[in-house]
C-alpha positions as CSV (number, residue, x, y, z in Angstrom):
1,X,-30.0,-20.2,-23.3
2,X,-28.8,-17.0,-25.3
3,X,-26.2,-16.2,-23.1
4,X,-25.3,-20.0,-23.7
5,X,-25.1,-19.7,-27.6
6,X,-23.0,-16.5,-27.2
7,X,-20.5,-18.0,-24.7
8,X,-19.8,-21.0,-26.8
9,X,-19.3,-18.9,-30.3
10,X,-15.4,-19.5,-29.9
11,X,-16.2,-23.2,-30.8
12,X,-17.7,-22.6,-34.4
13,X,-14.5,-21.1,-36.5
14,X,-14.8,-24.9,-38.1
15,X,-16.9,-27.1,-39.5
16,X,-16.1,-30.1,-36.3
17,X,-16.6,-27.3,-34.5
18,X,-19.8,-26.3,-35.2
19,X,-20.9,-29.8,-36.0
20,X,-19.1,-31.5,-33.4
21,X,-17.6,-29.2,-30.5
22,X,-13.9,-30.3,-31.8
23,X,-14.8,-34.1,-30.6
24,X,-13.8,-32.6,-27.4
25,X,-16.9,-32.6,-25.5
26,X,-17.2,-34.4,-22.0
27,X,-19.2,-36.9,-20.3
28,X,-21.9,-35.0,-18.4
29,X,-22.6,-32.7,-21.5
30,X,-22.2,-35.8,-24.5
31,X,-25.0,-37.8,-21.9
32,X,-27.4,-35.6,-20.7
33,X,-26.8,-34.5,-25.4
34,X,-27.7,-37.8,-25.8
35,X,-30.5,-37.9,-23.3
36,X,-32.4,-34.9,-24.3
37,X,-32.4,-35.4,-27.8
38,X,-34.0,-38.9,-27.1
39,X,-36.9,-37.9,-24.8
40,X,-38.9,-34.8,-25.8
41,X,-42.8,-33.6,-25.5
42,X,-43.6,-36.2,-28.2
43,X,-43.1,-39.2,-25.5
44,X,-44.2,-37.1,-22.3
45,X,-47.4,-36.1,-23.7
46,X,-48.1,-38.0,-26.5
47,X,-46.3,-41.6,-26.2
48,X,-46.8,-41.9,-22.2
49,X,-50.5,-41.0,-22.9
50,X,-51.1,-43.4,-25.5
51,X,-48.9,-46.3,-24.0
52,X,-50.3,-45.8,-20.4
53,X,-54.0,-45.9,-21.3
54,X,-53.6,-49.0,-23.3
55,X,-51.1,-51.1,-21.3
56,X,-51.6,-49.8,-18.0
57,X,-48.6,-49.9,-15.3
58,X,-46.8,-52.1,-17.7
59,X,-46.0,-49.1,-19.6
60,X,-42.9,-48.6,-17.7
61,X,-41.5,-51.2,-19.3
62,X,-40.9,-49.1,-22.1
63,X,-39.0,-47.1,-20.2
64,X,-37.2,-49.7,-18.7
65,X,-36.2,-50.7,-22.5
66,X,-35.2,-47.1,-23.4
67,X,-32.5,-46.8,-20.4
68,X,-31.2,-50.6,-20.8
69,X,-31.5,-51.1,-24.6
70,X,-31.7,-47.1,-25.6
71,X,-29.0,-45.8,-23.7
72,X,-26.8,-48.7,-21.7
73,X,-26.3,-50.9,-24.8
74,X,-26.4,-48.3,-27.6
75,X,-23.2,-46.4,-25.6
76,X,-21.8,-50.1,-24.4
77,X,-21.9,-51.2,-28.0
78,X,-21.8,-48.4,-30.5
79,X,-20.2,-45.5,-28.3
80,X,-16.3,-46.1,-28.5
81,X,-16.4,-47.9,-32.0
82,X,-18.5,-44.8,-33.4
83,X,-15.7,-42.4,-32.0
84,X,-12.7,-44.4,-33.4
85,X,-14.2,-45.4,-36.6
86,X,-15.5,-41.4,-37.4
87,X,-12.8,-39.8,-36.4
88,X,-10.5,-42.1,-38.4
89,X,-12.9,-41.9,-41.4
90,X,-12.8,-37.9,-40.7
91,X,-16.6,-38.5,-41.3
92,X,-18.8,-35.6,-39.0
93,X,-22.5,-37.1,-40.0
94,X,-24.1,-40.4,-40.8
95,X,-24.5,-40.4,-44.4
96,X,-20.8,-39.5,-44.2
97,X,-19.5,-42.3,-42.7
98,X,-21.8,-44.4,-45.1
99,X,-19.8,-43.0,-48.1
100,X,-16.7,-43.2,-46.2
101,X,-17.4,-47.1,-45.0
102,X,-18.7,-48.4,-47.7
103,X,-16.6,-46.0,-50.5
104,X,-19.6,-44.9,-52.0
105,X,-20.7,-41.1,-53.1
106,X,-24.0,-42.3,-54.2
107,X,-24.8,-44.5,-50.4
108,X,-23.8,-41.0,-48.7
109,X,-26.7,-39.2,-50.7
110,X,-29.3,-41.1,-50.6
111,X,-28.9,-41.3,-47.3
112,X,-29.1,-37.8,-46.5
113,X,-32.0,-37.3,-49.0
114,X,-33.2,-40.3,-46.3
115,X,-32.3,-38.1,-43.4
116,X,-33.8,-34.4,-45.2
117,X,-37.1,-36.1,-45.7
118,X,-37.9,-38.1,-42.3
119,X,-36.3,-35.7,-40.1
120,X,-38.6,-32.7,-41.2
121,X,-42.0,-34.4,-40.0
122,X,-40.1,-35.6,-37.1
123,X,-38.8,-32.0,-36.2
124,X,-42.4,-30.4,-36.8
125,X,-43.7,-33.2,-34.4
126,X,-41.9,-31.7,-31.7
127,X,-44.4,-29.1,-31.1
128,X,-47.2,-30.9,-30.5
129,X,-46.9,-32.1,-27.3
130,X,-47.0,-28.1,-25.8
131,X,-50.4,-27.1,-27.9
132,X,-52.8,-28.6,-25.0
133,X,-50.1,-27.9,-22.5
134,X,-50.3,-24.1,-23.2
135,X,-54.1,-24.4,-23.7
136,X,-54.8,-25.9,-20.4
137,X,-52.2,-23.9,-18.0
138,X,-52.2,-20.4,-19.4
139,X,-54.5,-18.0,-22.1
140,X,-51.2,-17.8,-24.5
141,X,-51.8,-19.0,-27.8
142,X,-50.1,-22.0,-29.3
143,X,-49.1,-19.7,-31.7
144,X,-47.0,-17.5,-30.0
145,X,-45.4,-20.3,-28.3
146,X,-44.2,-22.3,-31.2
147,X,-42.7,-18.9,-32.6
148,X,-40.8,-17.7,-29.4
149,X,-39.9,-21.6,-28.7
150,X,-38.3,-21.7,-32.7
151,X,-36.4,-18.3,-32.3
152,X,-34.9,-19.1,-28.9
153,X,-33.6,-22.8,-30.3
154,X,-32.4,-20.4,-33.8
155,X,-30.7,-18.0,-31.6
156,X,-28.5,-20.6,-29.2
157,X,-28.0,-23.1,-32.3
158,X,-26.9,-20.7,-35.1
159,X,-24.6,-18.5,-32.7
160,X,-23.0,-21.5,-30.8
161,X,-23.2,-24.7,-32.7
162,X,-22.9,-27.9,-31.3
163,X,-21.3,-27.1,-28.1
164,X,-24.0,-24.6,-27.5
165,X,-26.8,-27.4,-27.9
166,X,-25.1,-29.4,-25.6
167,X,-24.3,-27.4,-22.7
168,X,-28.1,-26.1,-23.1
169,X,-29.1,-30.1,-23.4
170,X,-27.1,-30.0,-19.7
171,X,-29.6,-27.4,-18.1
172,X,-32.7,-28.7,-19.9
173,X,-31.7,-31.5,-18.9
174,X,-31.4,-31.2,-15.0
175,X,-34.9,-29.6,-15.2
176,X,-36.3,-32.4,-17.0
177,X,-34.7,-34.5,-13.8
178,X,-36.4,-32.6,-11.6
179,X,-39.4,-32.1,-13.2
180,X,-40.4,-35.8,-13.9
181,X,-40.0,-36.6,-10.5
182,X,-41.7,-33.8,-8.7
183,X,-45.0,-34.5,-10.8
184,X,-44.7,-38.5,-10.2
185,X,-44.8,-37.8,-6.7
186,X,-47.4,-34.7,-6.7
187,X,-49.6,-37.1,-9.0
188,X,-50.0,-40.2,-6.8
189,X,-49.9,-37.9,-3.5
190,X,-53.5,-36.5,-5.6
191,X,-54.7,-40.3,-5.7
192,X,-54.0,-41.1,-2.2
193,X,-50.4,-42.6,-2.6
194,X,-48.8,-45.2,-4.7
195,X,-50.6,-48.3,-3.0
196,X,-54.1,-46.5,-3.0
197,X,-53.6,-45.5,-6.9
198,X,-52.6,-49.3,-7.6
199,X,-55.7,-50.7,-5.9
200,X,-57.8,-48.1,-7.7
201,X,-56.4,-49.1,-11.7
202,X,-56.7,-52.8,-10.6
203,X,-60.5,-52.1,-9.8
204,X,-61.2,-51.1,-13.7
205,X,-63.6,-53.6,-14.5
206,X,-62.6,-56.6,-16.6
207,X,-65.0,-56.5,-19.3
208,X,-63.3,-53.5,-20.5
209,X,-62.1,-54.0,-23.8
210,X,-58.7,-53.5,-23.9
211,X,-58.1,-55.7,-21.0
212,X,-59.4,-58.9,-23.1
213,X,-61.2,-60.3,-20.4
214,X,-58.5,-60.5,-17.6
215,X,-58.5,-59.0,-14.1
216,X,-56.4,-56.1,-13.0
217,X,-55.0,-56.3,-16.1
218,X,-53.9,-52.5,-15.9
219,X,-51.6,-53.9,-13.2
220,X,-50.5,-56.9,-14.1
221,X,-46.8,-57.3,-15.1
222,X,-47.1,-57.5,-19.0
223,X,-50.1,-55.2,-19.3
224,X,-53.6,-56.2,-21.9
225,X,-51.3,-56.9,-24.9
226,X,-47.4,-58.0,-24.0
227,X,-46.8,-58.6,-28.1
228,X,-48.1,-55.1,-28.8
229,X,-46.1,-53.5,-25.8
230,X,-42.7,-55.5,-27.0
231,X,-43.1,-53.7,-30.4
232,X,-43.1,-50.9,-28.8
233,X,-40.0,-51.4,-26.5
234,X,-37.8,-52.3,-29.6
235,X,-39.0,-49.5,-31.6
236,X,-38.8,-46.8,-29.1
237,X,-35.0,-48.6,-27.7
238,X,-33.5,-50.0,-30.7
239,X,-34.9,-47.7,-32.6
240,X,-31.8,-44.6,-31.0
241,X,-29.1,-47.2,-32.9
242,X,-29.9,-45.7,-36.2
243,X,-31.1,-42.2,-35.5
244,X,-28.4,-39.8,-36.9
245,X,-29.4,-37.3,-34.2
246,X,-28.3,-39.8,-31.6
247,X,-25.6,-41.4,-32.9
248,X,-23.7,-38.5,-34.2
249,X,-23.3,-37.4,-30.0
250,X,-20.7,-40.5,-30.1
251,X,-18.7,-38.4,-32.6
252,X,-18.6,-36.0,-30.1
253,X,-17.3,-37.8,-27.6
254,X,-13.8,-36.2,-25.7
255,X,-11.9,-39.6,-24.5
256,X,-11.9,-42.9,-23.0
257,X,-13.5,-41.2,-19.5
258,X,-16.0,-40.0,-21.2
259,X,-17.0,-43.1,-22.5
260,X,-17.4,-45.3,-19.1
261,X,-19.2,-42.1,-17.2
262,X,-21.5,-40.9,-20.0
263,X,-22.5,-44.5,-20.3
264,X,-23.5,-44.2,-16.4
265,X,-25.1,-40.7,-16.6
266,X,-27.1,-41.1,-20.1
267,X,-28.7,-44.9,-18.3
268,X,-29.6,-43.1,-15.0
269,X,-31.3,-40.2,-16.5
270,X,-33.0,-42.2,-19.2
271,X,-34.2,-44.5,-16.1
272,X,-35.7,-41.3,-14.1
273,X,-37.0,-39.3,-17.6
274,X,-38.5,-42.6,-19.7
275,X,-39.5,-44.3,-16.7
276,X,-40.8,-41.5,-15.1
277,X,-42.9,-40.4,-18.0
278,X,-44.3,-44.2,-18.9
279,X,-44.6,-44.7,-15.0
280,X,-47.1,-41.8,-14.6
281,X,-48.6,-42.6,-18.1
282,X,-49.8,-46.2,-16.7
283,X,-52.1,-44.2,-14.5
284,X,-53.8,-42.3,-17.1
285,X,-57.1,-44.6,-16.5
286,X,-57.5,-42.9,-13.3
287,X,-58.2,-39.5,-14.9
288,X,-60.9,-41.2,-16.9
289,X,-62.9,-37.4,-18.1
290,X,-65.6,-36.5,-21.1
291,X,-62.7,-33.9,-21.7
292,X,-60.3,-36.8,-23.6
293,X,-62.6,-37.9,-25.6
294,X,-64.2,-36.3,-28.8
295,X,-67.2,-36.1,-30.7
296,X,-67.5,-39.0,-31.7
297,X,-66.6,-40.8,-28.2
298,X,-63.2,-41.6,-29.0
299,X,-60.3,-41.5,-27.2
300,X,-58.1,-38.2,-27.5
301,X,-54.3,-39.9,-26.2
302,X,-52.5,-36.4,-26.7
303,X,-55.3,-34.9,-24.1
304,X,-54.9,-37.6,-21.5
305,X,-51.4,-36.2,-20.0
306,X,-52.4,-32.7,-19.9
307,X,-56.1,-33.5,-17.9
308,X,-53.9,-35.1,-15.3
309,X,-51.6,-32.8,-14.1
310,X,-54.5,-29.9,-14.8
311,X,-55.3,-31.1,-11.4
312,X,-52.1,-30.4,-10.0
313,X,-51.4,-26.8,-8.2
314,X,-50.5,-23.7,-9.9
315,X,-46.3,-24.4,-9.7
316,X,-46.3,-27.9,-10.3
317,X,-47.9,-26.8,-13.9
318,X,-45.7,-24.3,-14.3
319,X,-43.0,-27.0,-13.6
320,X,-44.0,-28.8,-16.1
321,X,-44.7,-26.3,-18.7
322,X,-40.9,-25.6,-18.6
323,X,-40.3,-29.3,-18.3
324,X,-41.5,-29.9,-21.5
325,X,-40.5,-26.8,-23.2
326,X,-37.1,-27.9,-22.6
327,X,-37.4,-31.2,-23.8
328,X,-38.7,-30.0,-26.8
329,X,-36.1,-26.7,-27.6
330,X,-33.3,-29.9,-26.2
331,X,-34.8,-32.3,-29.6
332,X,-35.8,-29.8,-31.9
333,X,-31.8,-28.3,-31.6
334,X,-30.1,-31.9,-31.7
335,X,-32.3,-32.7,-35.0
336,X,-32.5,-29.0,-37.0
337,X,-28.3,-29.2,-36.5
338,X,-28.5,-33.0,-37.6
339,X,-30.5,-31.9,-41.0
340,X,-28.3,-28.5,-41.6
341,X,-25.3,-30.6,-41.6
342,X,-25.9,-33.5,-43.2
343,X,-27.9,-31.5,-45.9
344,X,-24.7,-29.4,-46.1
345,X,-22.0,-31.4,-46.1
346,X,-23.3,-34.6,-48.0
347,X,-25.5,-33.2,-50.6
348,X,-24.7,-30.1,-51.3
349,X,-20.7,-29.3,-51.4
350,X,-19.1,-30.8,-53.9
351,X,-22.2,-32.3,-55.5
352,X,-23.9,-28.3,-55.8
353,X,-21.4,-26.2,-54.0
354,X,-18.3,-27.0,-55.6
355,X,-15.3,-26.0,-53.7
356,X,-17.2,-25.2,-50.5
357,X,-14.6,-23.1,-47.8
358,X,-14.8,-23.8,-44.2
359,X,-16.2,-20.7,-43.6
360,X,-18.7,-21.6,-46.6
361,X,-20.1,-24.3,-45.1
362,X,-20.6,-23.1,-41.7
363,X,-22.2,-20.4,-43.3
364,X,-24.7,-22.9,-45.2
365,X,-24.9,-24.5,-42.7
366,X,-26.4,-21.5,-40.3
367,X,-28.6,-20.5,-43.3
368,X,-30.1,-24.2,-43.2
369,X,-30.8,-24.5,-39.7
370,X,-33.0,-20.9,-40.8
371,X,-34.5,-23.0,-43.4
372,X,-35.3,-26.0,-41.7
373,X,-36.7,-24.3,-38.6
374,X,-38.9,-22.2,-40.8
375,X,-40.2,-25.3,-42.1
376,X,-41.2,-27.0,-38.6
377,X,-43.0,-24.0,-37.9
378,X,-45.2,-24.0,-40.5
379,X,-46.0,-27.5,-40.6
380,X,-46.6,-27.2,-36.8
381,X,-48.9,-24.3,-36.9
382,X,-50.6,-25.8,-40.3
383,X,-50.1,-29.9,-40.0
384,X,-51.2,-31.4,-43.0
385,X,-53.5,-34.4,-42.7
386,X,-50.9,-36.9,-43.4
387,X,-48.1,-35.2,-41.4
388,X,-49.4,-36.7,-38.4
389,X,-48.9,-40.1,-39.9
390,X,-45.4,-39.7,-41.5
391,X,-44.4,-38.4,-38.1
392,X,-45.4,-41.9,-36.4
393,X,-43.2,-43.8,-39.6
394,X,-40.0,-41.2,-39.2
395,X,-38.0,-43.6,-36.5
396,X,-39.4,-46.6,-38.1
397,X,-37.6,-45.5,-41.7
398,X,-34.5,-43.9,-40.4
399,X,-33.5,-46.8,-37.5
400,X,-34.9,-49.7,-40.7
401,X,-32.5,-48.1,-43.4
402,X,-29.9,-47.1,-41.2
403,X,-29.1,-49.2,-37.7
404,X,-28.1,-52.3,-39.6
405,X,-25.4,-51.2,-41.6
406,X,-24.2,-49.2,-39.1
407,X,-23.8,-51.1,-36.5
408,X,-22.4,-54.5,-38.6
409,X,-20.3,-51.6,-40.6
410,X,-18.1,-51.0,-37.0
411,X,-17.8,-54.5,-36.0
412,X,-17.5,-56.7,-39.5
413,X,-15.3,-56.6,-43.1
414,X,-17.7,-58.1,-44.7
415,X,-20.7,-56.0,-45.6
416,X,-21.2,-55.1,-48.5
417,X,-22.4,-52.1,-50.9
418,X,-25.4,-54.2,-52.1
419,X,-26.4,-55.3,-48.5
420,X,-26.5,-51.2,-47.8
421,X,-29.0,-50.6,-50.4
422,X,-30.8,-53.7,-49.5
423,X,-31.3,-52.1,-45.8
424,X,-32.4,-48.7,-47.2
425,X,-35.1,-50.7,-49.9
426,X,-36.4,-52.2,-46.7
427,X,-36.4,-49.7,-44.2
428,X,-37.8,-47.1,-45.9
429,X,-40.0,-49.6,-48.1
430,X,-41.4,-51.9,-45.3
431,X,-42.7,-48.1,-43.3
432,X,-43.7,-46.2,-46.5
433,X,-46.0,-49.5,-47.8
434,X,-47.2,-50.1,-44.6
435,X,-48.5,-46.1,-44.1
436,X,-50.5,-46.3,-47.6
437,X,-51.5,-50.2,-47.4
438,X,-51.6,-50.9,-43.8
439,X,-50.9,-55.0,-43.8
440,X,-49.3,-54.3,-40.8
441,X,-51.6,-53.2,-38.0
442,X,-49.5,-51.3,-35.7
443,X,-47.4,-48.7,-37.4
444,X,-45.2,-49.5,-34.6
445,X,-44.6,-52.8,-35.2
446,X,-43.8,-51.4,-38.9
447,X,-41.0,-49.7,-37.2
448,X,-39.9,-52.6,-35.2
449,X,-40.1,-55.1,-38.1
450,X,-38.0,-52.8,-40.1
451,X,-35.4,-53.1,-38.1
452,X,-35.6,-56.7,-37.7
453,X,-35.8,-57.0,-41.2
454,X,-32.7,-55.3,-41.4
455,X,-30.5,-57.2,-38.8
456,X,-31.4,-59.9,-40.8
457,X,-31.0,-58.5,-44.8
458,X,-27.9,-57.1,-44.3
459,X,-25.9,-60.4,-43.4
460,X,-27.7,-62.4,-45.7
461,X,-27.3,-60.1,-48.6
462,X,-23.2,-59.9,-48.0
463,X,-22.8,-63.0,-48.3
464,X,-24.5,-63.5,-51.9
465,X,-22.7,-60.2,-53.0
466,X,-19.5,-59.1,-54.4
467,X,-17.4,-58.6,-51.6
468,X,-16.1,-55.6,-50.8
469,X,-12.2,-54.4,-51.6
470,X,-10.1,-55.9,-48.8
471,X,-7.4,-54.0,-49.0
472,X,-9.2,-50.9,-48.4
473,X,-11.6,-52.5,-45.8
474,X,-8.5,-53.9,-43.7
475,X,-7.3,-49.6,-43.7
476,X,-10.7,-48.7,-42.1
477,X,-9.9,-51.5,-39.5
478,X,-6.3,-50.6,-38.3
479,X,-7.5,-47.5,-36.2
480,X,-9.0,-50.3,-33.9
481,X,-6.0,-51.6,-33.8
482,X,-3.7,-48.8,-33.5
483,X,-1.8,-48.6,-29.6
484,X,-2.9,-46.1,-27.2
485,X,-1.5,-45.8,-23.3
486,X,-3.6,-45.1,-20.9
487,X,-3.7,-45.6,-16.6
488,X,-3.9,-48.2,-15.0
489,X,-7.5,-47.1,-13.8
490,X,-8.8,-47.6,-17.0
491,X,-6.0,-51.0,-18.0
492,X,-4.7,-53.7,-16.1
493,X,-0.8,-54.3,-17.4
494,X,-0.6,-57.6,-18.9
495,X,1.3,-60.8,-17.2
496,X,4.8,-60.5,-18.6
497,X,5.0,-64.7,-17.4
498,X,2.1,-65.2,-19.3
């Protein structure tokens, strides 16, 4: 991974280099970028716990979501149009583009001041899927790990940039592969093979409460709660349309090729990683142990994942030790580069900075990914109480304020400034409200409703607004239309008859 940063310095001279490897970076790497950044510890441990024991084998359904919605859709729909629309905009983050869109210097701070304050919880969440990990499989403290983990992703992130991140997210990536899929198979081979394990969960008595009275409901095909588990698929799916860390690897993207085959390579590896780790979550009843629960009797989700593979041998734990070591050091580089740059480049030069060089911002830039890491650490090693719940709201607030306007922003003329600020109100409002008041039970569903609520505002809102300048809108819209040849591989030629 050092040797990594080192190699790829040559890339960070400018800021699109450092930011975005030149917009020159290829299918495999801009994929298995996008991949990584999407699954980390948080959803092997912690989300394929938590899921599994409450919905049983249905679980994989939310993986199912996260490769067909998450990654097949969000490159289908928002990959090319992301790359044309940035590049022409010469916007490198999010926030940017808002204030390029949109023509607005105050849209493009708040939303970083959006993205600075919901990342930071989100980053610091990283770590905790490797504290019972480390506990369980060796006598090195958390500590130590969460240090050494930070400094490594500091080293390879600050020397090397973007292009750095991404050709680590490549070999993190192929372990994470391989990983998943060796402890899928070594975990059913423990309950006696796939059909034994099956008939074993669809045993669990009925009078269980979760099940709600129905038989075999841990194997049925919609799980105890198919409402419940449907908030959860949009959340955790959707959810990647209006995370900056995700959506700024389309500004990344090299060409045309890249395109079709990362939209190939990012589905199939979200299909092996998120179904993998929701597939061997739905089995989590079958490690039923007095070790997940605590004091008081209640379930401990985060501990479920870890007591399963404990009974796996000695190299399969080490596999997955570096499994999820990776997919965390993968996420927490994709978002500490995400929060550096938009930090430096939306709020700070020009606004604070003014007359920011090249080499100035870089420079912040490397100081802030510093900062920010700093930050995680301390939060990680010293979580605050309500940490752990602003963690859960973090995708909910970002993907409510941000997806809808993003995604109508490439496709239609007609949004407007105030249907912008209407999407922020409610993302952010709907996810902060419902963490202090709770009216909504499931801060998942928060999330999901957020975005919904969105989809929904943002239309509504434009047409009841002043409407934006057409002239300059229609000047955003010609690099759609500009002419480009290409192969026939990739073009039929048009019927000259016709």
């Amino acid at each position: 991974m050092l040797f990594i940063g080192f190699y790829t310095r040559k890339h960070t001279n400018s800021v699109d280099g450092f930011v975005l490897g030149g917009r020159n970076v290829g299918p495999w790497l801009s994929a298995f970028a996008y991949g990584t950044s999407y699954f980390s510890a948080v959803v092997f441990v912690g989300y394929a716990g938590q899921f599994g024991w409450k919905y049983g084998i249905a679980s994989t359904w939310i993986g199912i979501g996260n490769a067909l919605i998450g990654s097949l859709l969000a490159w289908v729909i928002l990959g090319r149009r992301t790359r044309v629309m940035t590049q022409h905009l010469q916007s490198r983050t999010m926030p940017d583009f808002f204030g390029s869109r949109y023509d607005s210097k105050a849209l493009k701070i708040t939303a970083s001041v959006i993205v600075f304050v919901f990342l930071i919880p989100y980053t610091a969440s990283v770590y905790n899927g490797l504290s019972r990990l480390f506990e369980m499989a060796f006598d090195i403290p958390y500590q130590i790990c969460v240090i050494v983990m930070a400094g490594l992703t500091a080293v390879y992130v600050i020397v090397g940039g973007y292009m750095a991140t991404a050709l680590n997210d490549f070999v993190q990536g192929i372990i994470m592969l391989f990983g998943i899929a060796a402890v899928v198979i070594a975990v059913l081979n423990g309950q006696g093979g796939f059909m034994n394990a099956i008939r074993t969960m669809s045993a669990i008595p009925s009078d269980v409460a979760a099940t709600q009275g129905q038989a075999g409901a841990f194997t049925s095909f919609f799980g105890t709660d198919p409402l419940n588990l449907f908030g959860v698929i949009v959340l955790t799916s959707l959810g990647t349309w209006g995370l900056p860390q995700m959506i700024g690897k389309f500004y990344a993207i090299r060409d045309e090729k890249s395109v079709s085959a990362g939209t190939i390579i990012s589905t199939l590896f979200a299909i092996v990683v998120a179904g993998g780790c929701y597939f061997l979550g739905g089995f989590g009843r079958l490690f039923d142990d007095a070790s997940i629960y605590d004091a008081s009797g209640k379930i401990i989700y985060d501990a479920i994942i870890p007591h399963m593979l404990s009974t796996l041998p000695d190299a399969l734990i080490g596999i997955v030790i570096v499994l999820v070591l990776s997919a965390s050091m993968s996420t927490l580089s994709s978002l500490v580069l995400t929060s550096s740059s938009t930090l430096t480049l939306d709020l700070l030069k020009d606004n604070v900075i003014k007359g920011m060089s090249e080499k100035k911002q870089v420079s912040c830039m490397r100081i802030l990914i510093v900062f920010f890491i700093a930050i995680s650490v301390i939060l990680a090693l010293n979580p605050p109480a309500f940490i752990a719940q602003l963690m859960g709201i973090s995708w909910g607030a970002l993907a409510g304020a941000f997806l809808a306007p993003f995604l109508y922003g490439l496709y239609w003329k007609g949004v407007t400034k105030a249907a912008v600020w209407a999407s922020f109100i409610a993302g952010v409002g709907i996810t902060v409200s419902n963490m202090f008041i709770g009216y909504i039970a499931s801060p998942i569903n928060a999330g999901a409703i957020a975005m919904a609520a969105g989809l929904v505002i943002v239309p509504v809102v434009s047409l009841f607004t002043p409407k934006p300048d057409r002239e300059k809108v229609d000047r955003i819209f010609t690099c759609y239309e500009e002419t480009v040849t290409v192969t026939r591989k990739y073009a039929l030629e048009e019927d000259e008859e016709a």
